[in-house]
C-alpha positions as CSV (number, residue, x, y, z in Angstrom):
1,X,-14.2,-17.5,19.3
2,X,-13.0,-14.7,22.4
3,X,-15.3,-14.3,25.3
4,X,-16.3,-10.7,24.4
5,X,-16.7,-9.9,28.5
6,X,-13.0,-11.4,28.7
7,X,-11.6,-8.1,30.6
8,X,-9.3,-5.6,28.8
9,X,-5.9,-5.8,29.6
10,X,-4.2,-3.6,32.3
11,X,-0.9,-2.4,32.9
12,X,0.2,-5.5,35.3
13,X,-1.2,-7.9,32.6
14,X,1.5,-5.7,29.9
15,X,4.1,-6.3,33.0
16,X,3.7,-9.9,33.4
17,X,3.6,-10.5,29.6
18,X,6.9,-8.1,29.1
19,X,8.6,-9.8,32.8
20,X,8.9,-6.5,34.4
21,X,7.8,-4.6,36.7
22,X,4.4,-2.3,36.5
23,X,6.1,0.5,37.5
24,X,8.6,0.0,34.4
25,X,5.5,-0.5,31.9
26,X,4.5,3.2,33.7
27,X,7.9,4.8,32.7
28,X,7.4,3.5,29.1
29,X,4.9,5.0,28.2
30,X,5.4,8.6,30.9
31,X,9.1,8.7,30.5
32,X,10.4,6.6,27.8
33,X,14.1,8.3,27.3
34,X,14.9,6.6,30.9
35,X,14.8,3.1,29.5
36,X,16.9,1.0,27.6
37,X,15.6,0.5,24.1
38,X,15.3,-3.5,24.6
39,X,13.6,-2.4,27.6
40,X,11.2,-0.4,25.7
41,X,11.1,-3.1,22.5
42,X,10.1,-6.0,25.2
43,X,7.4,-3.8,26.3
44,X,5.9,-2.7,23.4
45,X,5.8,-7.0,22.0
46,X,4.0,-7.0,25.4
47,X,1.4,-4.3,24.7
48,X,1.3,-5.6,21.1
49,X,0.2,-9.0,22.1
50,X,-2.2,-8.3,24.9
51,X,-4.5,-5.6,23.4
52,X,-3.5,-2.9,26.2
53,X,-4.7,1.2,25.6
54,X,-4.2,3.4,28.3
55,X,-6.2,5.8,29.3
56,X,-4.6,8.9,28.3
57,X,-7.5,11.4,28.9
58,X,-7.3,10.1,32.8
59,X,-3.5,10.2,33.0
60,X,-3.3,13.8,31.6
61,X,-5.7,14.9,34.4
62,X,-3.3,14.1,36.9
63,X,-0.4,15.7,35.5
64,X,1.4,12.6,33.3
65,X,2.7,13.2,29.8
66,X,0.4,12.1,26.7
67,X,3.5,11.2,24.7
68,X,2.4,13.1,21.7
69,X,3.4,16.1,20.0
70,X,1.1,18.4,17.8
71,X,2.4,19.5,14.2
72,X,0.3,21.5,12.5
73,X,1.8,22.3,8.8
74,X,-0.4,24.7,5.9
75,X,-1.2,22.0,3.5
76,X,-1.3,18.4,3.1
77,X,-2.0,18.8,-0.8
78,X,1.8,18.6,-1.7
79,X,5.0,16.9,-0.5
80,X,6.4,20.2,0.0
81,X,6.7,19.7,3.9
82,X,6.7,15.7,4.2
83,X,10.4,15.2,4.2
84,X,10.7,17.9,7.3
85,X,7.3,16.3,8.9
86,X,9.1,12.5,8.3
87,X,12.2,13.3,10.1
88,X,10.5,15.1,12.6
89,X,8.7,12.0,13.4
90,X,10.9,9.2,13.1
91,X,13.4,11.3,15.5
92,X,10.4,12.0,18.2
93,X,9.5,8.5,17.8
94,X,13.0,6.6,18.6
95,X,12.6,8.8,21.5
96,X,9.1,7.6,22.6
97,X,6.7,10.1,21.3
98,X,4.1,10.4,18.5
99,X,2.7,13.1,16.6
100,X,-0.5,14.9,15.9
101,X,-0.4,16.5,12.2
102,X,-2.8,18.9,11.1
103,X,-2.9,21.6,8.1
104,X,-4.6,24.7,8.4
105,X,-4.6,26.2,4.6
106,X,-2.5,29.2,5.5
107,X,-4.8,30.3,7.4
108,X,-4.7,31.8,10.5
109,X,-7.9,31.5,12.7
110,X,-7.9,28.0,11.4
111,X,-4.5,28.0,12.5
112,X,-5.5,28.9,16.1
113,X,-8.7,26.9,16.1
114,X,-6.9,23.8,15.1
115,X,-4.0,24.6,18.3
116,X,-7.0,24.8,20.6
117,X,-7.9,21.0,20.1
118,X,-4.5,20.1,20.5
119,X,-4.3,21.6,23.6
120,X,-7.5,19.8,24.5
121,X,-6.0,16.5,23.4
122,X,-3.0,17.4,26.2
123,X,0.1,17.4,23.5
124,X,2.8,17.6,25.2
125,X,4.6,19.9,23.1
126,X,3.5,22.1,19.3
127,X,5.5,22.4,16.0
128,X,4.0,25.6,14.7
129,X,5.9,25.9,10.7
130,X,7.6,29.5,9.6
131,X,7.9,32.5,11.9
132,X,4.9,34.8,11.3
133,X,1.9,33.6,12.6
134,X,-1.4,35.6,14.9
135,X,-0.5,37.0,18.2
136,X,-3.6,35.0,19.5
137,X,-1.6,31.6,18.9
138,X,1.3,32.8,20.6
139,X,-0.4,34.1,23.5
140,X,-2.5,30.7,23.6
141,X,0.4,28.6,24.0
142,X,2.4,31.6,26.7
143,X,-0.9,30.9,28.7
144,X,-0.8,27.2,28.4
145,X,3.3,27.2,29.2
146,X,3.7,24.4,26.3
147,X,7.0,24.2,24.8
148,X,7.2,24.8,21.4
149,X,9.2,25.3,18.2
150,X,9.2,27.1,15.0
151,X,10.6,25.0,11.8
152,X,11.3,25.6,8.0
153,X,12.5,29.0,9.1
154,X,15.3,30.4,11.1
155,X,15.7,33.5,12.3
156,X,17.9,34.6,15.1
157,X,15.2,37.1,16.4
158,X,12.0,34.5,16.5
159,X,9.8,34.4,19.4
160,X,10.6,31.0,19.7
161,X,13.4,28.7,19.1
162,X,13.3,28.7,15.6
163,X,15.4,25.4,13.4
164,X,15.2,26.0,9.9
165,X,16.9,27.8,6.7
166,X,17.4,31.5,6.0
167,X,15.4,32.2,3.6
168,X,16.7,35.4,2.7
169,X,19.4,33.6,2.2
170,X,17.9,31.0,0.3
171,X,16.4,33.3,-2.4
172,X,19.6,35.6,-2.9
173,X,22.0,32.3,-3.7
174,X,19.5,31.3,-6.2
175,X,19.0,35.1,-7.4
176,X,23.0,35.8,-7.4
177,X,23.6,32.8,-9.4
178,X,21.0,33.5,-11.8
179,X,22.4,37.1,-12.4
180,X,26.0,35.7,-12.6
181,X,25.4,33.7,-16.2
182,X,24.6,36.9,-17.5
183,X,20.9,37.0,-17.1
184,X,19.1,40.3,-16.9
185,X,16.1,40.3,-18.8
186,X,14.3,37.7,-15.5
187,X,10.8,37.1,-14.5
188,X,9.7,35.8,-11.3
189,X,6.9,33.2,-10.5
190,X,5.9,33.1,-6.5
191,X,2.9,31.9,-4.9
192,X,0.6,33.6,-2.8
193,X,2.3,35.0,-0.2
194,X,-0.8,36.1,2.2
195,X,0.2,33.6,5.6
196,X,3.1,32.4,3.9
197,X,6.3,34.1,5.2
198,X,8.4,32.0,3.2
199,X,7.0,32.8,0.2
200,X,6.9,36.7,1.1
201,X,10.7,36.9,2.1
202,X,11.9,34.7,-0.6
203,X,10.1,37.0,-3.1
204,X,11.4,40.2,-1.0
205,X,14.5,38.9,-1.0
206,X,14.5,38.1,-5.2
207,X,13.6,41.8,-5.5
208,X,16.2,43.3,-3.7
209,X,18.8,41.6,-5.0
210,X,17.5,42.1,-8.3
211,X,17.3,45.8,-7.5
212,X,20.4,46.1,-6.2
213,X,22.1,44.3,-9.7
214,X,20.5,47.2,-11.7
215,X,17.4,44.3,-13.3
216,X,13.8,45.8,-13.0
217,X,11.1,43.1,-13.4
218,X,8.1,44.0,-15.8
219,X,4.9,44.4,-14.3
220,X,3.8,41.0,-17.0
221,X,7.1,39.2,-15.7
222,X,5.5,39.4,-11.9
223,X,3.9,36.3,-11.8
224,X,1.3,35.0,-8.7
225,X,1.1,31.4,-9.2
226,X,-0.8,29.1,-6.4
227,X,1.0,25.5,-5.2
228,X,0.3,23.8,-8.7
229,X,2.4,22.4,-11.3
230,X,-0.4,22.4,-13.4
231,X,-1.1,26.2,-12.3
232,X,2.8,26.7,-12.7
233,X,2.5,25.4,-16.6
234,X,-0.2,27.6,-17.6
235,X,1.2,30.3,-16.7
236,X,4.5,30.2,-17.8
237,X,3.2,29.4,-21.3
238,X,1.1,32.5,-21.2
239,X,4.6,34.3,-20.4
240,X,6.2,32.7,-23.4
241,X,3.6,33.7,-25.4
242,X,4.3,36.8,-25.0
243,X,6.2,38.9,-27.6
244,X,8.9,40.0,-25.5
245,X,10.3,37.3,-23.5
246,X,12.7,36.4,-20.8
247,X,15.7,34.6,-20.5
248,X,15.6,33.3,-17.0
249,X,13.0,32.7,-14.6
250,X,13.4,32.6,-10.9
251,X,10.4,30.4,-9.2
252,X,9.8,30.6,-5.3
253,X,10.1,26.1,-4.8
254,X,10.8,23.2,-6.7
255,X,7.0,22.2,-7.4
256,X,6.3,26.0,-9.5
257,X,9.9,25.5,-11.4
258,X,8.7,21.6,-12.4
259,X,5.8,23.1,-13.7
260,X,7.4,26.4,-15.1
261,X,9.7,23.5,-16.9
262,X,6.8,21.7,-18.6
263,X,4.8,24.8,-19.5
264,X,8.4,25.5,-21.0
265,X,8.8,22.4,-23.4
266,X,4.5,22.7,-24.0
267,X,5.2,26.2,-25.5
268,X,8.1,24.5,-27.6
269,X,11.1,26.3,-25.8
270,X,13.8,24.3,-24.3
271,X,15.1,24.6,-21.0
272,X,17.8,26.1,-20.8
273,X,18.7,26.9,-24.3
274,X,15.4,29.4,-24.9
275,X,15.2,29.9,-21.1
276,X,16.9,29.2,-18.0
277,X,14.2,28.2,-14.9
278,X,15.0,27.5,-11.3
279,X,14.0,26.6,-7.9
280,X,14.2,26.5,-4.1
281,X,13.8,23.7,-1.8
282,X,15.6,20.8,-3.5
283,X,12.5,18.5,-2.9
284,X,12.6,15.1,-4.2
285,X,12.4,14.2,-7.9
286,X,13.8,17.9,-8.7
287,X,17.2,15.8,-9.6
288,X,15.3,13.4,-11.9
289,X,13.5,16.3,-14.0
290,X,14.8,16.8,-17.8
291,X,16.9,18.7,-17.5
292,X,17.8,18.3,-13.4
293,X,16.5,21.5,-11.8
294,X,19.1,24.0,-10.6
295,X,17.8,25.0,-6.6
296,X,18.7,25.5,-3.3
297,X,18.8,22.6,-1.5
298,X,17.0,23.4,2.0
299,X,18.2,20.9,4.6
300,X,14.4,19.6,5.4
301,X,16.1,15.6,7.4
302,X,18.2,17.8,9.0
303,X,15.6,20.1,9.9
304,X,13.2,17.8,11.5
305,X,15.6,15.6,13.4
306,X,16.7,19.0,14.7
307,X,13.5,20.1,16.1
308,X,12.5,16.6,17.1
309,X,15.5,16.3,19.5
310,X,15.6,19.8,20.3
311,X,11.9,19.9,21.5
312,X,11.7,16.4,23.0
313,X,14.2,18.1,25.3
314,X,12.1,20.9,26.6
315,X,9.7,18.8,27.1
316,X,11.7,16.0,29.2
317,X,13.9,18.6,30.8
318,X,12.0,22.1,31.5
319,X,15.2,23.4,33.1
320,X,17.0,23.1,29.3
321,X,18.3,26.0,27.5
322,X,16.6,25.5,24.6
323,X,18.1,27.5,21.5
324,X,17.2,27.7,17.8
325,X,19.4,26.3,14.9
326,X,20.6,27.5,11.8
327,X,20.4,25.0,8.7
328,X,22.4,26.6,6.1
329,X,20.9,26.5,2.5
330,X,23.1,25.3,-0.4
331,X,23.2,26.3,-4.0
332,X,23.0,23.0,-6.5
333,X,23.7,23.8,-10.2
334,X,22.1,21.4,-12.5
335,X,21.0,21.5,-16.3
336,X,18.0,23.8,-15.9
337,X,19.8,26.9,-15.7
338,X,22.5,28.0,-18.3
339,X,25.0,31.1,-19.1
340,X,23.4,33.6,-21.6
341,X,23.9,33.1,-25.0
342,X,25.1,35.7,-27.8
């Protein structure tokens, strides 16, 4: 049995064990990028074997790095965001930081009150996701002089460096193919867009393109459908129950088309013989539905490696330019979505 007054492990006890220097173990955990990654991997056995924790609440008093990032993301319900988040974290990661992740439910004074504690916790820099968001969290982090990015969305214009997909963009490839086979007689299924700019551009952008092609949406065809498949399957069989139906259906991400899909085949149409449905996002299993779901693939590995390396430098080098990136979104035709027939 341990001696439970056997004293905690220090940072020269973490040297010793790893054979270098205490000064080395410091940089390891303050300044990872200046080691070699053996360097780092010896440590690391080192502070694995002996049971070492820093103090982190003493070292951010005097001005040293926490090593960790906050993310704060709307919802943890759905995969919608994991790939982004994953990439995001294996990319800080292999460059010696961790990350915070929180969800705030789209909404905003959560939002805020959730960036006050990790400020409190001393993050070193925040992910905030999308492009709209209350003037009291921007101010908050101006005041704090944190660095931080804006991911999902791009836009050339952000108030921060923004790495992400158009997705105006987004929404008119999906929209411009739809209208392309011949469809005119299209519904639309989006979720709530209150605190959710993607949703509210995509759906602005669906409109006016729609507009623009002539095609007028019935008020019935409008559909407001929450994060659900289940929510996305009742409702798109109370729109096939209807007696004057639509063709094609254009749904705002993968998860409302997957259920729009099997509210399709529960209200004994087929997809896309009695109607044609698709998606944006490209999120995983869209590929492996019956039929595969026609989307727009947003670039969410890309994405978060993007941001990881691109904010991981303006933390590690204040004097960086830091710049947002585009990550164009691309059209993938599948077996949901079919030319008009007759």
């Amino acid at each position: 049995m341990s001696d439970k007054k056997e004293k905690k492990a220090d940072i020269v006890s973490v040297a010793k064990a790893a054979k270098v220097s205490a000064s080395t173990v410091s940089r390891y955990f303050n300044h990872p990028e200046l080691l070699k990654a053996s360097t780092r991997k010896r440590i690391d056995s080192a502070v694995r074997r002996t049971g070492y924790i820093r103090n982190r609440a003493a070292q951010t008093i005097h001005g040293i790095r926490s090593g960790t990032i906050g993310v704060l993301i709307p919802t943890l319900d759905h995969a919608i965001f994991a790939e982004v988040v994953q990439a995001f974290s294996d990319t800080v990661d292999e460059l010696g930081f961790t990350i915070l992740l929180a969800s705030h439910g789209y909404d905003p004074q959560r939002e805020y009150a959730i960036l006050r504690k990790l400020l409190e916790h001393r993050v070193d820099g925040v992910v905030l996701t999308g492009l709209d968001h209350d003037d009291a969290v921007f101010q908050l982090i101006e005041r704090q002089d944190i660095p931080s990015v804006l991911i999902w969305n791009y836009s050339s214009t952000s108030r921060y460096p923004s790495i992400g997909a158009d997705n105006d963009h987004a929404a008119t490839l999906i929209t411009e193919h739809v209208l392309a086979l011949g469809h005119r007689e299209i519904a639309w299924m989006f979720p709530p867009t209150l605190g959710n700019d993607r949703a509210k551009s995509r759906k602005l952008a669906v409109e006016t393109t729609l507009q623009a092609a002539g095609v007028v949406v019935p008020q019935a065809w409008q559909l407001t459908t929450v994060y659900s498949i289940a929510a996305a399957k009742r409702d798109m069989q109370a729109l096939l129950a209807q007696s004057h139906r639509p063709t094609a259906i254009i749904c705002g991400n993968d998860i409302l088309a997957t259920g729009a899909i099997h509210g399709s085949y529960a209200s004994g149409k087929l997809v896309p013989q009695d109607i044609s449905v698709v998606g944006i996002g490209d999120f995983k299993g869209s590929a492996e539905l019956e039929p595969g779901l026609t989307t727009v693939r947003l670039p969410a590995r890309q994405i978060g490696r993007a941001a990881g390396r691109t904010l991981v430098q303006a933390i590690t080098d204040p004097e960086a330019v830091i710049t947002g990136q585009h990550c164009k979104p691309v059209l993938v035709e599948r077996g949901s979505c079919a030319p008009l027939r007759g």
